[in-house]
N, C-alpha and C positions, 0 to 999 in steps of 0.2 A: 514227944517221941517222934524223928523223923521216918516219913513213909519209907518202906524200904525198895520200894521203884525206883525210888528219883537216881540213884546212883546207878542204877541200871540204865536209865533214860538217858541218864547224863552221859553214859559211854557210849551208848549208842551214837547219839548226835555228835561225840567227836571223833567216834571211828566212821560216821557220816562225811564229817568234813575230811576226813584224812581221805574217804576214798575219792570225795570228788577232787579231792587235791591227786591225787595219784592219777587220774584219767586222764588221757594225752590231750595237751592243749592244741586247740585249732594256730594253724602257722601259716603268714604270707608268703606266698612263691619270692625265692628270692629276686631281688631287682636281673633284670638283664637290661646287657649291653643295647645301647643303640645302635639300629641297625648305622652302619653308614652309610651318609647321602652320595650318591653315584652321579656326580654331574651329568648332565644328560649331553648326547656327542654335540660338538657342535656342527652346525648344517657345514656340509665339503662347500667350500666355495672353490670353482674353477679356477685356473691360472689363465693371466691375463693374458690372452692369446699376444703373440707380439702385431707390432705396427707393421700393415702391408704398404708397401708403394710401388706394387706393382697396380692401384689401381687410382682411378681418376678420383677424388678428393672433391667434396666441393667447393667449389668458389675458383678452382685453379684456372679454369678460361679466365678467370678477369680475375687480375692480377692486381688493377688496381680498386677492388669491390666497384661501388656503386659508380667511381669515377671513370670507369677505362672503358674506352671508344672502341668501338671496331673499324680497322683502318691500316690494310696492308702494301701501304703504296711508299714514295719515298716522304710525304709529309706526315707519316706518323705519329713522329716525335712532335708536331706541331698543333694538336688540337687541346682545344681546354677540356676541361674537367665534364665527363658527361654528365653529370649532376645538376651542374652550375645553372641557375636559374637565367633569362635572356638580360635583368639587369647588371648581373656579375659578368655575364659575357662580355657586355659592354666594358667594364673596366679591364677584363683580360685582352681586349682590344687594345685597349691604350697602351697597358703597360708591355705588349707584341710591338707596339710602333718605339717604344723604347728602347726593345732588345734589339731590333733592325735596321735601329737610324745609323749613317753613318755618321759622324761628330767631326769638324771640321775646327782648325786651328782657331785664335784670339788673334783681333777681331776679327767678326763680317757682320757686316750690313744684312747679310741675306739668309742667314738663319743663325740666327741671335741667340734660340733657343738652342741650338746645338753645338754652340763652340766651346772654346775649352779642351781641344784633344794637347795630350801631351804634357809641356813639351819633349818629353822621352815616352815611344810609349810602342805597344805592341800591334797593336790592330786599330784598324779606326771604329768596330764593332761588335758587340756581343757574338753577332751571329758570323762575323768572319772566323770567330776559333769554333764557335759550337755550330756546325755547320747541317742545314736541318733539326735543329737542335740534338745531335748527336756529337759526336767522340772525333775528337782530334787523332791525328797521328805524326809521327815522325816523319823531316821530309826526305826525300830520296834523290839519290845524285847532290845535280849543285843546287837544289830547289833551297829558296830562303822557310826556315823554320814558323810558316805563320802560324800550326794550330799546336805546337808545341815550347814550350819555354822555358826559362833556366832559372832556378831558383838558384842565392848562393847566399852565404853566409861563411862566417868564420867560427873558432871555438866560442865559446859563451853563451850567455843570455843576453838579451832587453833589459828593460827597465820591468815588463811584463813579463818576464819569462818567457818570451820566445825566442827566435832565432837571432843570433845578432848579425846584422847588415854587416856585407863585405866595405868596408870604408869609402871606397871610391865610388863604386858602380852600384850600391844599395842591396835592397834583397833580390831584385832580379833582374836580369842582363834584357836591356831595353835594344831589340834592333831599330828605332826609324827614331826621329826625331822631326821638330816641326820647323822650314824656316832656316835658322844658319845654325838651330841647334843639333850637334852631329851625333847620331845614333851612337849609343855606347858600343854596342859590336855585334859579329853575327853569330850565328851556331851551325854547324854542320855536323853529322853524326857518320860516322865509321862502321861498319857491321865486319861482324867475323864470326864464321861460324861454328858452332858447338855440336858435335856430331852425337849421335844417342841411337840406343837400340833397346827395342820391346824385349822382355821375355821372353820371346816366341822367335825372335829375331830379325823381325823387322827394323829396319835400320831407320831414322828421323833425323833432321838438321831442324836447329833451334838457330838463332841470331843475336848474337850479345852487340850491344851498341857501346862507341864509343865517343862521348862529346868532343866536338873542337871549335875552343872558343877563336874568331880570326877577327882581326881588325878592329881591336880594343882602343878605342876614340881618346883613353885619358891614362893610356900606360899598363904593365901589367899588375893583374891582380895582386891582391897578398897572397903571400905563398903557402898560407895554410888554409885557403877558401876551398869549400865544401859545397859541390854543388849537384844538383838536381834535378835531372829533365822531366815534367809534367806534361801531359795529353789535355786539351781539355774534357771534361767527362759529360757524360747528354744531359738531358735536362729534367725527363720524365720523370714522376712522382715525386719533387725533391719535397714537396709538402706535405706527404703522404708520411715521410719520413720524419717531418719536423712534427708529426702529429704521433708518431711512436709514445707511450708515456715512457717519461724520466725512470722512472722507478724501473720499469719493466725490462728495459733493454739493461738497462746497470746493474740488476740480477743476474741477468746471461755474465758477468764477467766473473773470470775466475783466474786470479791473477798468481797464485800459486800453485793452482792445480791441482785443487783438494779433491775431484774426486776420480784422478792420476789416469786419467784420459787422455793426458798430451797435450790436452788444447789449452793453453793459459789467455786470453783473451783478456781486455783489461781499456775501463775508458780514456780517452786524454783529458787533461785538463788544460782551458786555456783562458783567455781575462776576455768577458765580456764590456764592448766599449757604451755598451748600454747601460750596462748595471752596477759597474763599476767593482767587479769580482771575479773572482774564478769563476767557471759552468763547465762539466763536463763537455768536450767536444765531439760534437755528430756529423759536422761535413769537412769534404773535402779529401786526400788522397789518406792524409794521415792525420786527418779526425782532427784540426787544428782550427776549424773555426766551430764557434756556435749554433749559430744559425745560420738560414737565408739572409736575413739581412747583414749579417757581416761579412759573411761570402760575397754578397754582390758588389757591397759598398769596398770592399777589397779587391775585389777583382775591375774596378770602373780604375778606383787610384792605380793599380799594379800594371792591365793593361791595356787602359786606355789614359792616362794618366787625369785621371778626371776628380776633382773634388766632390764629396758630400756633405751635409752635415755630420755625419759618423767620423768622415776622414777625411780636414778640412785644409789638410796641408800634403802640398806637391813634394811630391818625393826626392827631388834634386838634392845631389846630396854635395856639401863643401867645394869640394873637389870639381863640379863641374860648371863656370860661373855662366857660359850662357843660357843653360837650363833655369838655370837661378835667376838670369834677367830676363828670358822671355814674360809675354803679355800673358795673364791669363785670362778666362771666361768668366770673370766674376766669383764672389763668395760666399756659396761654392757654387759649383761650374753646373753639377746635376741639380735642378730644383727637387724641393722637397716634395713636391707634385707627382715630378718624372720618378722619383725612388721607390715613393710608394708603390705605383703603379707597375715599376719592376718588381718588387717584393709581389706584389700579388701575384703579375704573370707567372713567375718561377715559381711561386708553391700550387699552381692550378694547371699544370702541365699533363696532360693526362697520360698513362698508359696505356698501352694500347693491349688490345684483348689479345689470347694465345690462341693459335689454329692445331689441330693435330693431336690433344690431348690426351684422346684415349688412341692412337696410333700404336700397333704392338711395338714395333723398337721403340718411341717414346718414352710406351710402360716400362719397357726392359733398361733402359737409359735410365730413367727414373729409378728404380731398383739398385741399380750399378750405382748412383751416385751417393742415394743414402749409405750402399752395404762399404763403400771404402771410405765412406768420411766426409766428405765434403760436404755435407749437410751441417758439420759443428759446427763450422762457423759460417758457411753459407747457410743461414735458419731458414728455411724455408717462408713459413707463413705467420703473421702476427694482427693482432687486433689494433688498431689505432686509440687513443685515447681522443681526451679533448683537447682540441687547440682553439684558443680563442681568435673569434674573428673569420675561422672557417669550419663553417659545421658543414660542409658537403666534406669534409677532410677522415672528419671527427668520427668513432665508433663503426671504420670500416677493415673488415678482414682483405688481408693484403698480402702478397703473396712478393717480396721483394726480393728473396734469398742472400739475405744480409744479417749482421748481430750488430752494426754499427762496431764495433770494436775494435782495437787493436792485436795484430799477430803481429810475430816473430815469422817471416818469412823466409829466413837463413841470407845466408853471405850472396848467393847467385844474384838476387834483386837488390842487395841493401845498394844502399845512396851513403852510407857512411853520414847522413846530415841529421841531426837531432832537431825535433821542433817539439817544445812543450816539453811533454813527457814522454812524447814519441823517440822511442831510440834510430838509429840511422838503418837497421834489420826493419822494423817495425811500420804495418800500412793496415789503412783501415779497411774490413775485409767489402768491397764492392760490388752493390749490389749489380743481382745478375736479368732484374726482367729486363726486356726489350733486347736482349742479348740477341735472339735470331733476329730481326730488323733491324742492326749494326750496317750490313752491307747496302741494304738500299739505301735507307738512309744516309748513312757519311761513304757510300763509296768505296768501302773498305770493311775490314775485320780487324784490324788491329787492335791489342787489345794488352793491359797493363798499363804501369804510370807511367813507366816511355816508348809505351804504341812497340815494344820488341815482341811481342806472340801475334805471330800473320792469323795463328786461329785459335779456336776456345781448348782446343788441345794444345797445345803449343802452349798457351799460358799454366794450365793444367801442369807438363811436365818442368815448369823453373820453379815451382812450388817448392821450397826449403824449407826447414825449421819445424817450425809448428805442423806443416803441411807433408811432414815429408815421408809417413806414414802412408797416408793419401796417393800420395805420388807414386811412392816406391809401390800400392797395391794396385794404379792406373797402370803402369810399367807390366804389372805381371799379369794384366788382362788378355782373355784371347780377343781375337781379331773382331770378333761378330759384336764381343762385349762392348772393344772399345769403338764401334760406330754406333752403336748402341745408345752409349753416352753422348758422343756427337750430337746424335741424333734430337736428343734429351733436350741437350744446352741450345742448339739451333731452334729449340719449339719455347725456348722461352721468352 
């Protein structure tokens, strides 16, 4: 017989479990949102206050860093490299008696080492056109053309891509010859004036030149010859320059305009007789030679008519048989000795330091000439890279106000003559130190590639093209501004 509890018991414990099923179950808060992360601000960085120049810069007294003299007399343009230790002096000695020798016709007896002038040719000496080592100019009245000269050419190229030589008379018109050989002919220049007025209304007269080629030895030209009056240009720092890096100055060029600033700037290219290829070109009026050494070695054959081993053949061209049959100095005329030794003088030419630099009109000049432009392509300051062979050259801040490059200077200066990739508008923009030491030195101010601006304003207002921004804001300067600038360009 079952207990009669258990059934009792029994409901109990499962209306037991029923109540603790009924009691509210314990529950998790439900999940919340993440908070979101609030980037924290970031630090305000200032804006970069703009470039002053209304103040002195260092390095700007010396112009050519560790190499530039102090030296405000008219041999300025004539000392070496302050760097240069007394055994490189030594060699910048020698190659000074190179630049100064006069050169005397084939043969003599009496300086054996110097003959070989001609037989067509320009000067008997480096230092008759770069006089002081300074800047040629245009001659005046009936004076003979000795520190400027006539480049010419016809349409085409070279074999190299450069200018092709006028047929008769070559690439440039020879006045003197040597002996019974008769100068190719003379140059005289023409001036007429261009009359101009400030903004303000000051009135200016400008001087446009005009070539006249007289007394043409073997007939006249072709009639589609294109020609060229050149100054020669001074000597200072041209090493400073050959010490520029490749890469660095070829960045400055901006030959489209991409960032529509005006200024298209752009290198030449021309054939190195060294290397036997194209190189960008860095000297000369429109960037047409490579270096100092083809510069000099071109300019001994062009005006003095001298052989080197670079360029070992007299320029006589078909047409002219006594040129062709005079004697010459041997092969070649300049020793290998004497070349070098010009090579070195011409890249150890030193600059000369600047006086006046924190001057207030200076400062104010300085200001003026960044705030209108003339800084894009006159660049102010640059680092030198390495050049081998000259480390006083090498890793100096330098102050040439140059890009090396090509402008578009408009129709007023063009020559209409294409050289390389140079068009007939187009010149390489020329650097500006030693600009206030122009007059003691050569005597003069003249200034451009055929000596037509009497002053650094003057050249200033025939600025076209690329420049003519520039110009047109030098124009609308007041009076105080534009001596200001004067003032500026005369301290450099």
């Amino acid at each position: 017989m079952k207990h009669p509890a258990v059934p009792v018991l029994l409901l109990l414990a499962l209306l037991g479990v029923a109540a603790c099923d009924s009691e509210p179950k314990a529950t998790l808060p439900p999940p919340t949102e993440p908070e979101p992360e609030v980037p924290e601000p970031e630090p305000e960085v200032p804006e970069p206050e703009p470039p002053r120049f209304d103040v002195v810069e260092a390095g700007e007294d010396r112009p050519g860093g560790d190499t530039s003299v102090d030296d405000s007399s008219a041999a300025a343009f004539t000392r070496p490299a302050g760097n240069l230790s007394l055994s490189r002096r030594a060699e910048f000695f020698v190659g000074e008696s190179v630049f100064e020798a006069n050169w005397v016709a084939a043969p003599t007896n009496t300086t054996p080492e110097r003959d070989g002038l001609g037989p067509v040719f320009h000067s008997v000496s480096c230092l008759a056109c770069h006089l002081g080592n300074g800047r040629g100019r245009p001659p005046e009245g009936g004076e003979v053309a000795d520190t400027l000269l006539v480049r010419l050419s016809v349409p085409g190229t070279d074999a190299r891509g450069g200018p092709k030589p006028e047929p008769t008379y070559g690439d440039q018109l020879q006045p003197r010859g040597v002996g019974a050989v008769p100068a190719e002919g003379q140059v005289r220049v023409e001036w007429t004036d261009v009359p101009g007025t400030f903004v303000d209304g000051e009135p200016y007269t400008l001087q446009s030149p005009a070539l006249l080629l007289t007394d043409l030895a073997h007939g006249p030209l072709s009639p589609d010859t294109r020609t060229s009056a050149r100054v020669a240009q001074p000597m200072v720092g041209l090493g400073l320059l050959a010490a520029v890096d490749e890469a660095t100055w070829l960045a400055w060029a901006d030959p489209d305009d991409a960032n529509g600033d005006g200024i298209s700037g752009r290198p030449n290219r021309v054939w190195s007789h060294l290397l036997g290829r194209e190189v960008p070109g860095r000297f000369g009026w429109k960037a047409n030679q490579p270096d100092i050494e083809h510069q000099n070695a071109a300019a001994l054959l062009g005006d003095l008519g001298l052989t080197t081993t670079l360029f070992p053949t007299e320029s006589c061209t078909p047409a002219q048989a006594a040129c062709g049959a005079a004697p010459h100095g041997g092969v070649p005329e300049v020793s290998e000795r004497q070349r070098v030794a010009l090579d070195f003088y011409s890249h150890t030419v030193a600059v000369p330091t600047r006086a006046g630099v924190d001057a207030a009109p200076v400062l104010r000049g300085k200001a003026v000439f960044h705030r209108v432009g003339c800084a894009k392509c006159h660049r102010p300051s640059v680092t030198t890279g390495t050049l081998a062979g000259y480390p006083e050259l090498s890793g100096q801040l330098i102050w040439p106000y140059s890009d090396l490059l090509l402008h578009d200077l408009g129709e007023a200066l063009a020559d209409g003559r294409e050289d390389f990739l140079a068009s007939g508008r187009e010149w390489r923009t020329a650097p500006l130190w030693g600009l206030g030491r122009a007059r003691a030195v050569s005597g003069h101010s003249r200034l451009l590639h055929d000596g037509r601006a009497r002053t650094p304003l003057e050249a200033v207002l025939w600025h076209g093209g690329e420049a003519s921004s520039a110009t047109d804001a030098v124009r609308a300067l007041a009076k105080e501004e534009r001596d200001a600038l004067v003032a500026f360009l005369d301290s450099l």
